[in-house]
Every structure is written in structure tokens, then in C-alpha cells.
N, C-alpha and C positions, 0 to 999 in steps of 0.2 A: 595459378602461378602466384609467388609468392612477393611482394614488395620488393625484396631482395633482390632476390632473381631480377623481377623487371628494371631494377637498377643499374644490374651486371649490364643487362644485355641495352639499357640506352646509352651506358656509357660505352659498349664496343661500338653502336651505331653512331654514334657520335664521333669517337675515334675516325671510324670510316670515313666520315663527312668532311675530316679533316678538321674536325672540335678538338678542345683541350680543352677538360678543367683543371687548366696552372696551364704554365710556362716551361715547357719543356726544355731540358739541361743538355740533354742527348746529344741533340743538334751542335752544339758550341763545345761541350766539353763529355767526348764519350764516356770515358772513365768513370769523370764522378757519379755520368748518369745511369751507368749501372747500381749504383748505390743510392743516390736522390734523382731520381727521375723529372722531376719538375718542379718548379718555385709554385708550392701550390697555394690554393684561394682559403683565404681564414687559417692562416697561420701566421704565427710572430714566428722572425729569425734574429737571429745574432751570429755577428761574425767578431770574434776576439782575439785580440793579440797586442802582444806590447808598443813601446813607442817607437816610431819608425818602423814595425813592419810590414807594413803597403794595406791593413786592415781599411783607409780611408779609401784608397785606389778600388779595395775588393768589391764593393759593390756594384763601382765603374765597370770593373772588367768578368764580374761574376755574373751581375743582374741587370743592369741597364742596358748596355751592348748587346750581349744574346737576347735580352726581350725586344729589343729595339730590331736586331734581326730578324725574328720571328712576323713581326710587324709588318717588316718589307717584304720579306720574303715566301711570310704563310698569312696573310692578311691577322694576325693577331691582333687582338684589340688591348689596349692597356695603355695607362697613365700612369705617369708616376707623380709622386708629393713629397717633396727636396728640403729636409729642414737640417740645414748647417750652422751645428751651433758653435763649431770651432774657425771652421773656416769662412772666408767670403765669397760670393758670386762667382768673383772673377779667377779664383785659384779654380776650381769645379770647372768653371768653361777653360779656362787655359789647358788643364788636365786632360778632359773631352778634346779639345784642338789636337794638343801634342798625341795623345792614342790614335784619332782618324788621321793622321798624317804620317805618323810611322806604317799605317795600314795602307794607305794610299800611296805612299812610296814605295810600296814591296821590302818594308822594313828598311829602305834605303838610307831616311833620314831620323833620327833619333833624336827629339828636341825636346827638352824639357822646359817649364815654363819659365827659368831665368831669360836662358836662348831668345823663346818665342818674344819676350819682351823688351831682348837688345840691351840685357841687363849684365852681359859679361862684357869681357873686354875688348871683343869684337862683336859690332852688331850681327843680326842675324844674316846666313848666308843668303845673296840670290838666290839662288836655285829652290831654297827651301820659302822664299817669300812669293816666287812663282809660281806656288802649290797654293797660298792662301785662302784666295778667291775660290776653288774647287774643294779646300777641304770646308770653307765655311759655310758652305751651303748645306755641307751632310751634316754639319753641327746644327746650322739652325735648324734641321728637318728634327734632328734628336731632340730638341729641346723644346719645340712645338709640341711634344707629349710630356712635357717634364712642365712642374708647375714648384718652384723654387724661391723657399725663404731662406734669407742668412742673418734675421733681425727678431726673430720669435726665440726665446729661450727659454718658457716656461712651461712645462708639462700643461698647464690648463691651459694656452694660449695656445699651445700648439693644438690639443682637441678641438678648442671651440673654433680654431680654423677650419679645422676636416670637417667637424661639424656642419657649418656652412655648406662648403664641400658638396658634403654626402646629399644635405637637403636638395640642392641645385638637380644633383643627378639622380634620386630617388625620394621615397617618402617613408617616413620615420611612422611608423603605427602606436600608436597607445589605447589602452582599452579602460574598461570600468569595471574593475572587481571590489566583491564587498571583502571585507575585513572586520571582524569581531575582535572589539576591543573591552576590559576589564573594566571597571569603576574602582574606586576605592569601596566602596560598599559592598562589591562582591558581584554587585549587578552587573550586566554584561549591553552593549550594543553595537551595531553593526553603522560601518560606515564604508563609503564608494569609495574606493581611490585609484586615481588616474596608474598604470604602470604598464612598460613599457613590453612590447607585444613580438614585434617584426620590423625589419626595414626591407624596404622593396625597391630597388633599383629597376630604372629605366632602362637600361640596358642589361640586360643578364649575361650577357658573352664578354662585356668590359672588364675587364683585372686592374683594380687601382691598387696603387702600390704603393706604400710611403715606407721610405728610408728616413732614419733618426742619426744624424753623425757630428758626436755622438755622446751615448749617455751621462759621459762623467763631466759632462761642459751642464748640464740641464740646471737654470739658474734656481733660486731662491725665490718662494711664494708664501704668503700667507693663507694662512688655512684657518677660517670663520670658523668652522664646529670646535677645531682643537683650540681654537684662540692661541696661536704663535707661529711663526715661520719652519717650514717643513725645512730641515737637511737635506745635504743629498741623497744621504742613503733611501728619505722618506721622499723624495720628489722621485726618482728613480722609478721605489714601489708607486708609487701613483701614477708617474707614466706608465709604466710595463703592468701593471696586474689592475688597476681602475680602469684607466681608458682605453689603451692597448687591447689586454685580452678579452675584457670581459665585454666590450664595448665593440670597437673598432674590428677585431677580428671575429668573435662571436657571433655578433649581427647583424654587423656591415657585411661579413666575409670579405672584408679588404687584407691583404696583405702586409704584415710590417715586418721590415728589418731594420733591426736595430747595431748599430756599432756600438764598442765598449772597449776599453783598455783596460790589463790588467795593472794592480797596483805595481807601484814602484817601488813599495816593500820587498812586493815577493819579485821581481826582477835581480834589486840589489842582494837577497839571499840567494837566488839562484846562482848570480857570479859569485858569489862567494863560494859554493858549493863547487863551481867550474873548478877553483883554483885548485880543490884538493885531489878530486875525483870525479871524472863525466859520468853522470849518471844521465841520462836523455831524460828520463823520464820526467827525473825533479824540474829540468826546463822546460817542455814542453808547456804550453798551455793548458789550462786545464778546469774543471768548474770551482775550484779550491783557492785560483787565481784571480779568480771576478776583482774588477777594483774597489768601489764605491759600495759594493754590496751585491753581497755572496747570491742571496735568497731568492734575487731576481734568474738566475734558471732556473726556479720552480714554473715560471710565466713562459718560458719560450719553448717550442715546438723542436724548433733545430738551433743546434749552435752548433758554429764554425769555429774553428783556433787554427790561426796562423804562426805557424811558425820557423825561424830563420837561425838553423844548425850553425853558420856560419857568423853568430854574433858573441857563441861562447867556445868557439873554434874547435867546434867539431869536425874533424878533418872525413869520417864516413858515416852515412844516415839512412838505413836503409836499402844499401847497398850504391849509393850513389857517391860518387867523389866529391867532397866539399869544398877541397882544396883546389878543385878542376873550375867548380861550380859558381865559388866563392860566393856573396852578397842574392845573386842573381836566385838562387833555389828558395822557394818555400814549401813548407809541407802543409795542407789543408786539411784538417784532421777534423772528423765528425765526431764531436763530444758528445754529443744526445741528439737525439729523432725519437718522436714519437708515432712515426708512421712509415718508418725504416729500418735500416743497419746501422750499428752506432760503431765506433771504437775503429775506422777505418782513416785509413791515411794519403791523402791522394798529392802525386809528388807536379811542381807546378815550376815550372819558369816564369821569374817575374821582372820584369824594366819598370825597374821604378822612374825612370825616366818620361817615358812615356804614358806610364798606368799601365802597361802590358803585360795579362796573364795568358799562359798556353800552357797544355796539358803536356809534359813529358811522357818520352814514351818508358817502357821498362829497363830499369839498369841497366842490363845486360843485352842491351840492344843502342843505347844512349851515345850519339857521337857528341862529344865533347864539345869537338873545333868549332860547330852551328852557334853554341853559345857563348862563345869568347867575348 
């Protein structure tokens, strides 16, 4: 029997056992999980889309929630590692509140974080601060696996955090090989040098996860070998293809998804192209649309593009009414997998009020009146 083969068959035993290698999609969201079956282990993702399309909420409602399900409900094991470089602490926990309270109400109460903080013009209602105390208990439970910076902004500061990290929960191997190096004289000798082998995690059944939200906030570092301050576009490549892939997911086989906006260029040409003639296509999201730099989905495994029909008033999108649907539809489109189906389009109801994503059923089966 061949390596292979005995592969196949530990991961059906496994399967059995009720293992996962990754995070199964299935469970939370059938549809897509026909397509990506699970958030799997040693892979970078990316989810993109313009300003305001709920791309900061997607990971809330794509990846944290269903892993965090799986947790309770299939003893899943996983961590997550929260670096917010746009946002603060407390918008992410407001966020998290307002989602497990719309859930906890049977959709009843919808409150978004001005609400929850008694920042309109009417404090918030009783009835919904009668729930506080029961939804904050299922927050703190979520964030007991979540491990959240909102004050690291730079590609290396954020590695040598994880770095830490990783050493805590496993151990980083290095070996001694020789290397044959040239003289100037043509003579030749051989020298040890320390380079980098395996990482061995303590826990093998653990899924650590880090979210990056997101790339186009990643500050400004200097860089000793090149002697000058990296750009964005170059802080970017050094987070996604130094640390990220070649590092962080490679050998850790941790987990990274990363957020991204596309530019504001091609947003303002797409409205301009609205006004003349809908072309879907030209607005859609796309890898052509990257903001800060295109080259970074050479680095990523899967990318997600979010996108929202209803901001260049596309009145029909795939057979779904827009005009019915207004603000509330997005369409989650898989721009690249490399270890799946690409080019598919999966149709999503979204409150951005809340953070809340659910999986629409097919057009032509779709009651409207549910999402008013």
C-alpha cells in the first residue's frame, strides 16, 4: 500500500471519528459548502470588496461564528488571532454583541452598535437591554478563543507577535547543514549554517487562525537590508508572501485570512461606466481590482469578492430582484481556489446592522416579504 492510499484511508478514519482537517463550511453555509467545503489548515484567504460592503463583518459572519459553532457543538478545537488595524476593540465586540442578539432574539431585535451604546436619539430599548446579561455571556465564551490586537500595525510586529505565539504552543526546529561557499581565488569551503527545518505543534488537532483586517491600513517600517521605509504596496508583499505564506502558513500550517479593499480608483471608474451602461462584470469584484497591490493574489489560496448590485443600481443579478432586495443582497463570488471550484457565485443576505450573513435560497424559490 502505497503512502497515498494510506493517506486516503486516515483521513476517511478520521472523518469517522468525527476529525476535521479544517473547518467545515457545510454545517453554517450549505451552498458554499458545496464549493469550499472547509476553512482549511495552511492556507492564506482573502475576502475583498469595496468600502462599505460588509467585507470587515465577513469574517464575523463567514469564519468566526461557524468555527466557533463547530467548537460547541462538534468539540472543534481552534483559536483565533485578531489584528485590527482599522478598527478598535470595542466596534468588533459591539459587532459580536449586536450578531449574538439578533440570534438570541429569533431575529426579533436588530441593533446595531450606535443603538447598543444609547448613541441615537433614544436610548436603547428595555426589552433589548433585558437580553444583555444572557447575550454577554455567549460573547465572552466567543472571545475566550479569540486573542485580539487593535494597536500592532506593522507586517513585522505583527509576525513576531505570532511568533511568540507559535513558540508557546509548539517548537520551531532548525538544523545544521553545510554550504559550500566560493573564495575569490576560485578556492572553495564549506561552512554549517543554522536553517529552518519543521514546526511542531503541541497540539495537532488545534486550528489557529489569524485574521488581518485589513491589508490597506498595514503601516510603515523600515527595512535594514534595503536601507529605507517599505510602501504599502511593499509592506503588503512582506506581510502576504515573507511571513504569511511562506512562514506562517507553510510551516506553522496556521490559517490566515486576510481582508483587503479594492482601490477607489477602480470603484470611481466603475460609476462612471454605471452611468452609461450596466456592464456587471466591469463592477464586480475582481483580482484586477486589488487596492494597494494587484500581485498579492499571487500569495493567497482562496479569495472572496464581495459584492453589492444594489450600489450601482442594478435593479436584476442573477436572477434575483434588486429592487425587492435593495442594500441587504450580496453576492460572494470565488475569484481563485487553489484547491477547488473557482468562478462561482454564491447569493447571501446580509444586515449589516447586525453582522448578519445567511445563505439565500434559489431565485426562483425566494420569498421576498422574509427580507423586508
Amino acid at each position: 500500500m502505497s503512502d497515498r492510499v494510506k493517506r486516503y484511508k486516515e483521513a476517511k478514519k478520521r472523518r469517522l471519528e468525527g476529525k476535521f482537517d479544517g473547518a467545515p463550511l457545510f454545517y453554517s453555509f450549505p451552498r458554499l459548502g458545496n464549493y469550499i467545503p472547509i476553512i482549511p489548515k495552511g492556507k492564506q484567504i482573502m475576502t475583498l470588496g469595496g468600502s462599505g460592503s460588509g467585507k470587515s463583518q465577513s469574517w464575523i459572519g463567514l469564519c468566526l461564528l461557524p468555527i466557533y459553532n463547530l467548537i460547541r457543538n462538534k468539540g472543534y478545537k481552534a483559536k483565533f488571532y485578531i489584528f485590527l488595524l482599522e478598527d478598535p476593540i470595542e466596534l468588533f465586540e459591539d459587532r459580536l454583541f449586536s450578531r449574538i442578539l439578533y440570534i438570541k432574539s429569533k431575529k426579533k431585535y436588530c441593533v446595531d452598535p450606535l443603538e447598543l451604546n444609547s448613541m441615537r436619539e433614544y436610548p436603547v430599548s428595555d426589552e433589548v437591554e433585558a437580553l444583555f446579561e444572557e447575550v454577554d455571556e455567549i460573547v465572552k465564551d466567543i472571545l475566550s478563543y479569540c486573542e485580539v490586537f487593535d494597536s500592532i500595525y506593522h507586517a513585522t510586529g505583527i509576525y513576531q507577535t505570532l511568533r511568540t505565539i507559535s513558540s508557546q504552543k509548539g517548537e520551531h526546529v532548525w538544523e545544521d547543514k553545510e554550504f559550500e561557499y566560493k573564495k575569490k581565488d576560485g578556492t572553495t569551503f564549506k561552512e554549517p549554517v543554522k536553517v529552518y527545518k519543521e514546526y511542531i505543534p503541541k497540539d495537532e488537532e488545534e486550528h489557529n487562525i489569524v485574521i488581518v483586517d485589513n491589508l490597506n491600513n498595514l503601516g510603515s517600517e523600515y527595512d535594514s537590508k534595503l536601507k529605507k521605509r517599505l510602501d504599502i504596496r511593499e509592506a503588503i508583499s512582506r506581510w502576504a508572501r515573507d511571513y504569511s505564506r511562506l512562514q506562517i502558513v507553510k510551516h506553522w500550517n496556521w490559517t490566515v485570512w486576510n481582508i483587503m479593499q479594492t482601490s477607489l480608483e477602480t470603484d470611481r471608474k466603475q460609476f462612471d461606466l454605471m452611468r452609461g451602461k450596466q456592464v456587471i462584470e466591469k463592477v464586480e469584484p475582481n483580482l484586477n481590482s486589488l487596492g494597494d497591490n494587484k500581485t498579492v493574489s499571487r500569495d493567497m489560496h482562496l479569495i472572496f469578492g464581495i459584492f453589492v448590485p444594489d450600489r450601482f443600481n442594478i435593479e436584476e443579478y442573477e436572477g434575483y430582484d434588486i429592487t425587492k432586495m435593495q442594500d441587504t443582497f450580496r453576492s460572494l463570488i470565488i475569484l481563485k481556489s487553489n484547491f477547488s471550484i473557482t468562478n462561482k457565485k454564491l447569493p447571501l443576505y446580509f444586515n449589516g446592522a447586525c453582522s448578519y450573513y445567511e445563505e439565500l435560497p434559489p431565485y426562483n424559490e425566494i420569498n421576498y416579504d422574509k427580507y423586508k
